[in-house]
N, C-alpha and C positions, 0 to 999 in steps of 0.2 A: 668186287662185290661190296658195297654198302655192308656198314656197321649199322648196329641198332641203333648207338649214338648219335652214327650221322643223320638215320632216318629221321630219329627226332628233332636233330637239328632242324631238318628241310621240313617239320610239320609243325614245329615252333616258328619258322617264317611264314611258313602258309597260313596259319591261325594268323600272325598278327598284321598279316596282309591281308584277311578279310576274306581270303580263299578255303571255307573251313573242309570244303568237299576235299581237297586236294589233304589238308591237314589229316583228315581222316585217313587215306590214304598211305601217307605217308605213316601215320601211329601202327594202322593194323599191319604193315609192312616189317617196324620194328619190332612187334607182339609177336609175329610167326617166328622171328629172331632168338630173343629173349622174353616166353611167354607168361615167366614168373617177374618180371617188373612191374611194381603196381603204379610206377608213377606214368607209364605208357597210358595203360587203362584211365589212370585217371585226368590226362591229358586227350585221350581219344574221347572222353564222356563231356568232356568241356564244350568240346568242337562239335558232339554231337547235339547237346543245348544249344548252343549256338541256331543251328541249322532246324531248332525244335522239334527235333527226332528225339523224345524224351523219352521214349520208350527205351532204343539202346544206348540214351546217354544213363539210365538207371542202369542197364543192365553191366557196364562198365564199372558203374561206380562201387556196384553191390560185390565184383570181382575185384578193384582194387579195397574194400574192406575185406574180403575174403583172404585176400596175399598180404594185408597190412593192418590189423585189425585195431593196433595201439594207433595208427596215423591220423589225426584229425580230418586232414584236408580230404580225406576219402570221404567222409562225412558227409562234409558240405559239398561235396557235387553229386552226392547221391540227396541232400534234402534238397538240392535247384532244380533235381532230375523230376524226383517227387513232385515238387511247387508247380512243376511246368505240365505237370497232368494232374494239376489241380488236387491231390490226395494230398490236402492240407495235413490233418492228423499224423500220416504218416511221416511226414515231413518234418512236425513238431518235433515228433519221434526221436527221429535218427538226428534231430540239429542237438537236441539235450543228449542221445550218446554221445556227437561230437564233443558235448561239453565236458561227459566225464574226462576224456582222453585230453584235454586243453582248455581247460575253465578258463582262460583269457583270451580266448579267440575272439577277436572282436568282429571275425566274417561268419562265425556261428552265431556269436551272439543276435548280431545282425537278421540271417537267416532266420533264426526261430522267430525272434520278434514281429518278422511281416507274415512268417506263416502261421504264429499263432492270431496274428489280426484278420489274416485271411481266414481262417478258421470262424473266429468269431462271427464275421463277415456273413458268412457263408450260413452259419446257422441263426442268424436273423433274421435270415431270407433275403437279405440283397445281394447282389452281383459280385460286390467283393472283388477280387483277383480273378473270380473263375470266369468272368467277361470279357475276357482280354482283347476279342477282336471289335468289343465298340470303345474299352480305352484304346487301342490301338488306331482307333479311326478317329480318337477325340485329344490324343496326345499330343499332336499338332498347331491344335488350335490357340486362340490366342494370343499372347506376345511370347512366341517359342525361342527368336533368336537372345531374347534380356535371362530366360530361362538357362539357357545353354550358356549363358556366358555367366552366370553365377555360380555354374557346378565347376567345382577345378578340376573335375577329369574330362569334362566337354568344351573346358574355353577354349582352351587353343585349337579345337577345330575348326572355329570363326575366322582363323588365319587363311585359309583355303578359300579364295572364290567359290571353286568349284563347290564344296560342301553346303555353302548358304544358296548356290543357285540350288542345288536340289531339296534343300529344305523347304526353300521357297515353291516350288515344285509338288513337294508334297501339300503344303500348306494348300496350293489351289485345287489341287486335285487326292485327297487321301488315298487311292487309290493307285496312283504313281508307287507308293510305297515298295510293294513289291517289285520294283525296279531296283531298287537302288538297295535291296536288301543285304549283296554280295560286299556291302561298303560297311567294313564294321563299324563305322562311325559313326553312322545311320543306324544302327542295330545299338550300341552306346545312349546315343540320342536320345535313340526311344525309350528307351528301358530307366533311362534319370527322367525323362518327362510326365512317365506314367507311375515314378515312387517305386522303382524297383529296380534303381540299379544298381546295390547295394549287393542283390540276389543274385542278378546274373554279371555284374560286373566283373568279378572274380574270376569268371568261366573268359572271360575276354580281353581287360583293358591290363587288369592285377592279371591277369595269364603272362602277360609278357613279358612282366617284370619277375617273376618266379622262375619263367623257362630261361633255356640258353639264349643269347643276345644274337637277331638274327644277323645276318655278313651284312646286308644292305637294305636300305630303305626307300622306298619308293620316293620320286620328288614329287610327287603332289600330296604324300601323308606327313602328317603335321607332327611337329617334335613331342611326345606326350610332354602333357603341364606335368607341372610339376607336384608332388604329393601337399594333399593339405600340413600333414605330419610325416615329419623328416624319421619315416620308421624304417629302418631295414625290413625287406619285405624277406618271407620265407623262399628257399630256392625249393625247385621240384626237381633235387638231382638223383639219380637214381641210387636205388637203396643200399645203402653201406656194407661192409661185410659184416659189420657191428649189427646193422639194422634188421640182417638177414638172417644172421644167428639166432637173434632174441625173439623172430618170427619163428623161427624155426623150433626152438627153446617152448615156446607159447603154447606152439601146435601139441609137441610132443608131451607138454603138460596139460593140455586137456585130457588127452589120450588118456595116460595115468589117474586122472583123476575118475574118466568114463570107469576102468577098469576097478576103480578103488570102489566109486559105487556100485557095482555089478558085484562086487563080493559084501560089502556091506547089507546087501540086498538078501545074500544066501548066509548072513551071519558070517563070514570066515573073517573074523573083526579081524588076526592078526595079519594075513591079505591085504587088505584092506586099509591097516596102517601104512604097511609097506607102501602101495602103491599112492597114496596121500602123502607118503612123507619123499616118493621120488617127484612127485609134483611140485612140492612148494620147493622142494630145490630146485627143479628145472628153472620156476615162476614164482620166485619168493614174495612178489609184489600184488596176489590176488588170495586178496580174505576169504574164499571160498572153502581151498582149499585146506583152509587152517578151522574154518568154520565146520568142516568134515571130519578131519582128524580129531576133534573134540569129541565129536558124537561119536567117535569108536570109542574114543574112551569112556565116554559116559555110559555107553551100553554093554561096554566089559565091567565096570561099578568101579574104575579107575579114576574116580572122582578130584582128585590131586590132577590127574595128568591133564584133566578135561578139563579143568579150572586156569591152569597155568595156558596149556592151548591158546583156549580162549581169550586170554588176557592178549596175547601175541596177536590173535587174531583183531582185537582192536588197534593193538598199536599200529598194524599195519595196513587198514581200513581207514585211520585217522591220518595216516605216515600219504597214502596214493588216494585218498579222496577217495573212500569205496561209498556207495549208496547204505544211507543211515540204515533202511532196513538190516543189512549184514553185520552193519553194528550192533544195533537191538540185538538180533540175533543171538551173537555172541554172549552179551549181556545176561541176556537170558537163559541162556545157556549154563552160564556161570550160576545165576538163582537158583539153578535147578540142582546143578549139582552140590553146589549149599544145603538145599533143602534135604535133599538123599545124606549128606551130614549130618543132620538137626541142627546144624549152625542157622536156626532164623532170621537172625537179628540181619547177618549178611545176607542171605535170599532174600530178604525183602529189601535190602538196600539197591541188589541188582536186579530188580523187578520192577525198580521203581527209574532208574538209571536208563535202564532197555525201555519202558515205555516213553521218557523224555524223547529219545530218539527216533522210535515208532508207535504209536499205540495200536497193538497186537491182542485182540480179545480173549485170548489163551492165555497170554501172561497177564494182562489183568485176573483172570478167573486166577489164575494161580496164588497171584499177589495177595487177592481177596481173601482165599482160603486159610494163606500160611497167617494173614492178619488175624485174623478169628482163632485160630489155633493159638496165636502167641498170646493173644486174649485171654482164652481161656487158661492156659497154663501159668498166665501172669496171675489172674486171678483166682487157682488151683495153689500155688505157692504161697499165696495173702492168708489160706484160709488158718485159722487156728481160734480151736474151741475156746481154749482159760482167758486167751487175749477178746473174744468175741463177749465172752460175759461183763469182763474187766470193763468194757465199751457202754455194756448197756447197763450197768451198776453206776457209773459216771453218766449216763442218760439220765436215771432215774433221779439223780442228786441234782441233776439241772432242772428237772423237772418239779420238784417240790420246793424248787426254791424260784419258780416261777420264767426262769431263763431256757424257753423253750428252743428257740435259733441254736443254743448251744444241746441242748436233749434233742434235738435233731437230729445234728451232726452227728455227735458221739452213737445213737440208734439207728444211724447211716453207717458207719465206722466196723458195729454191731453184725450187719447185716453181710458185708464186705467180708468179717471174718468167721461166719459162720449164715452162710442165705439159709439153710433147711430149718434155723429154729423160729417157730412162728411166734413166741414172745418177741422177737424183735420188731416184725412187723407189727403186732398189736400195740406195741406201746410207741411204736413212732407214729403211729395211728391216731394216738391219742393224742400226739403231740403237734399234728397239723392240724387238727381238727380247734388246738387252741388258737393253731395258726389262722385259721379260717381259710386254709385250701385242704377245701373239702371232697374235690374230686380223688386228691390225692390219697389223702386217711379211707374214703372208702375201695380203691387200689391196695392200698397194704392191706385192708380188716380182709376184703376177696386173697389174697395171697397167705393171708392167718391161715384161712378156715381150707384154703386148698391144700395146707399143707398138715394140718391136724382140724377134722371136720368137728369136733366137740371142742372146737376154743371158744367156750360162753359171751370172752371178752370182748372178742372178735365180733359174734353178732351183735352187740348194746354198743358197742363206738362206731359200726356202721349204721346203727338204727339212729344214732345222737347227730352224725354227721347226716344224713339223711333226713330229720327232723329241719336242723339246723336251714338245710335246701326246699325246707318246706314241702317235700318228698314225704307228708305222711303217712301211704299207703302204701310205700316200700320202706318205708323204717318200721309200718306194726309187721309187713311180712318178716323183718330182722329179729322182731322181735318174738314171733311164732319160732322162728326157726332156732331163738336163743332158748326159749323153754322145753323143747325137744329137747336138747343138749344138757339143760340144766336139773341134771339126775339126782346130783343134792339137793337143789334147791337154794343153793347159796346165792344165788345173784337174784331171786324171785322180787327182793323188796327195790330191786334198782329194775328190774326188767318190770314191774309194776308203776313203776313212779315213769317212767319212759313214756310208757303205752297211756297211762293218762295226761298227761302232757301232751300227746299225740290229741288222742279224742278230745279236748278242750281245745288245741287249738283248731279242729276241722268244726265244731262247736261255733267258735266264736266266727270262723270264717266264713261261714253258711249263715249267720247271721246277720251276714253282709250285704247276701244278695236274696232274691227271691228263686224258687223251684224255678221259673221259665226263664231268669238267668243260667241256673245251675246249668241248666240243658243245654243252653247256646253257649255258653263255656265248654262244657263236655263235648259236645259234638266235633268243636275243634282242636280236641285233644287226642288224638290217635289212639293211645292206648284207652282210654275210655271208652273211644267210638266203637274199638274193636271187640270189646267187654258188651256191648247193649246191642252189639251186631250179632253176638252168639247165641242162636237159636235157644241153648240149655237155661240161657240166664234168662234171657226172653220167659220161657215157661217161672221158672222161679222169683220171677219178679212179679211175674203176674200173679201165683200164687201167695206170694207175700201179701198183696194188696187184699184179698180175700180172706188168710188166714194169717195174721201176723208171725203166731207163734212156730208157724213152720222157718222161720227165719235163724230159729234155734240149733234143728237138725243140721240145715243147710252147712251150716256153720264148721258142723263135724268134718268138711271135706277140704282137706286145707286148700285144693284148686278153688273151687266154689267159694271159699272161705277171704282169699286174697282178691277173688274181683270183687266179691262183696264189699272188702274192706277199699277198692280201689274206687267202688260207686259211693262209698257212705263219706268218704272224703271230698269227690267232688260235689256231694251235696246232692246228689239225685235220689238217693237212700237215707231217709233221715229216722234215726231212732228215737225211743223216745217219747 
């Protein structure tokens, strides 16, 4: 009775004699043998591409990933299986898994490259790969024999009569094709004439050079050419007792880990270690595992242990090329538990570290938060009353000595170490307004009076600044609102001197234009237009015209009072 071995022998000759049915054959003969060999499966999926049976060449393939999960090569004849039924995407897919498992695989690299072209292809709306039976009828055409002798795994079939008669063969008739299918060489052919045999070559020409060397070779098949590059090719020999363990090893550390989450689930965090910490022994080389064992500790408030974890957790994501997500992860992980320290300054260093490697909108939000915090408490630290006055005492001396750039500052400095005192605002108030940034000075005199409503000062440097913007009608409102406030009366002779100022220069500015100016100005003024659109004012203007002196009452109403003063400045209302 036949070994498995030899089975494969005798399916490793039939494959590379072009007999793939027989090959088949031969594979599932050795599988009923030894059902856990993945390199059977993935030698029966080869044969079954081949033959374009892509359905159970997948379903081969997805069982040699199943039995060999670290193996590249499983990969890629499960993405040629995929390619060959057209599920581009998928394909994509499983060639970038192959890559975590063998980033230099130049037959994965390979693979994803046409399947993401196909891909692309494909969502363009053209034909793409997924046409294959009118490339297959157009592959031919042409100067095919100059074609084939420029690819080095197809020249040396031009050594064979018999090969060029049937090429020639097909060339007259495309339909011939399906004759001569049983001739891997013909199948070869095709596959480099149509740009794809990078894809399935591997499944067929590189198959022979991987399997065992078969006893004998046909005399009309042709000596394979020779490699472009003198690469030692990978053998497909059956899986080591080393290879079998560490499957085995794999297996039994998911297992553990399913279990460590299942109690993580029910809180039984100390469980839950356990079963995390016999995983990453089992499987010391998967970040997941260490990425888990952190978050017990983080949820037992074992913050040291989660932090050190996690550190581990990267070096060994960085150590086997884990997917940067896990990294992040980790990273992040660590911020957090920084933060549950009040150590800041480090959670945000790892918040910012995890985003380089992912951006993760949780840990942004996080990042955001602990920034604003550290903000505030940076600026909670600065505050100090005696040093706050010291600031604006040195304000004031740059101030009457005309050096306001420096009474800015220092009134800025002011402010910094103590924000609640509204002298600060009011004199740095003063101080841009020499500057002539005005929008500024009336910002700080609104932040005076929001923080002490009776700072007199406050309304007369935004009435000056407001003046200054030719804003007459909202500097006399400042200035209403400063006489309100002013219960001594001590500022009367400066809030008087202001207010006329105002009215002389709306005076002189009406003097400028005629009433049927005034209007077609005002009209396109919005807050004007919305003042003469008010029905109340409407009436009171109209009674003005009638009775002057009622202009007097009106006046009493400080609403009434500020459109009024908002129309006698544009000039619609002239006193007088």
């Amino acid at each position: 009775m036949s070994t498995a071995n030899e089975l494969k022998a005798k399916g490793n000759e039939a494959f590379a004699a072009g007999n793939h049915t027989a090959a088949i054959d031969f594979f599932s003969q050795a599988i009923e043998l030894d059902p856990t060999n993945h390199v059977l499966y993935s030698n029966r999926s080869a044969s079954q591409s081949s033959l374009k049976k892509y359905t159970e060449a997948l379903a081969d393939a997805e069982k040699t990933v199943e039995l060999m999960p670290a193996w590249a090569k499983g990969y890629s004849r499960k993405g040629a299986a995929l390619f060959g039924l057209q599920e581009y995407a998928m394909a994509v897919t499983t060639y970038q898994e192959g890559l975590k498992h063998d980033p230099e695989s130049a037959l994965l690299k390979k693979g994803l490259s046409d399947a993401e072209a196909a891909l692309e292809q494909e969502k363009d709306g053209g034909a793409g790969y997924g046409d294959i039976a009118n490339q297959m009828a157009n592959a031919f055409k042409g100067d095919v024999l100059a074609k084939i002798a420029a690819n080095p795994k197809t020249a040396s079939y031009l050594a064979d009569p018999e090969f060029v008669k049937k090429v020639r063969d097909i060339q007259a008739n495309p339909e011939n094709m399906s004759k001569y299918m049983s001739d891997q060489r013909i199948t070869m052919a095709m596959f480099t004439l149509m740009g794809m045999g990078d894809v399935f070559a591997k499944g067929a020409d590189d198959f022979m050079n991987e399997a065992d060397e078969p006893k004998a070779r046909s005399p009309t098949q042709p000596k394979p050419a020779p490699k472009a590059e003198p690469k030692a090719m990978e053998v497909e020999e059956d899986a080591s007792e080393e290879d079998k363990e560490t499957a085995a090893k794999k297996a039994q550390a998911s297992g553990a880990k399913d279990k460590g989450n299942a109690a993580y689930k029910a809180r039984n965090f100390d469980e839950a270690l356990v079963q995390y910490s016999n995983a990453i022994e089992l499987d010391p080389t998967d970040i997941t595992f260490l990425n888990n064992k952190a978050a017990v500790y983080f949820e037992m408030g074992k913050y040291d242990e989660c932090i050190e974890t996690a550190e581990q957790a990267i070096e060994v994501g960085r150590e086997y090329r884990a997917d940067y997500k896990h990294i992040a992860k980790a990273m992040g992980r660590i911020g957090t538990a920084y933060s549950k320290k009040d150590n800041l300054d480090k959670a945000i260093e790892f918040y910012n570290r995890s985003l380089t490697e992912h951006r993760a909108a949780d840990v942004l939000t996080k990042l955001r938060a602990l920034e604003k915090l550290r903000k505030q408490r940076e600026e909670d630290a600065y505050l100090d009353d005696a040093k706050s006055n010291e600031a604006r005492e040195r304000g004031n001396e740059f101030f009457k000595a005309a050096k306001y750039a420096e009474a800015q500052a220092e009134y800025s400095e002011a402010i910094k170490r103590n924000p609640s005192d509204p002298r600060n605002y009011a004199n740095r108030a003063a101080c841009l307004t020499k500057l002539i940034a005005l929008p500024d000075a009336i910002k700080d005199c609104d932040k005076c009076v929001s923080l002490d409503p009776t700072y007199v000062k406050a309304y007369t440097r935004k009435a000056n600044a407001l003046f200054l913007m030719r804003e007459y009608a909202e500097a006399l409102d400042a200035l209403e609102e400063a006489k309100t406030h002013d219960k001594e009366k001590k500022n009367t002779v400066e809030i008087n001197q202001t207010e006329a100022k105002c009215y002389s220069a709306i005076s002189e500015q009406n003097s400028r234009q005629t009433p049927e100016e005034a209007i077609a100005r005002a009209q396109a003024n919005p807050k004007i237009a919305a003042v003469l659109a008010n029905p109340v004012m409407q009436n009171i203007l109209q009674q003005m015209q009638s009775d002057p002196r009622a202009a007097r009452e009106h006046l009493k109403n400080p609403a009434i009072a500020s459109n009024l003063r908002k129309l006698i400045a544009a000039g619609i209302v002239r006193m007088g």
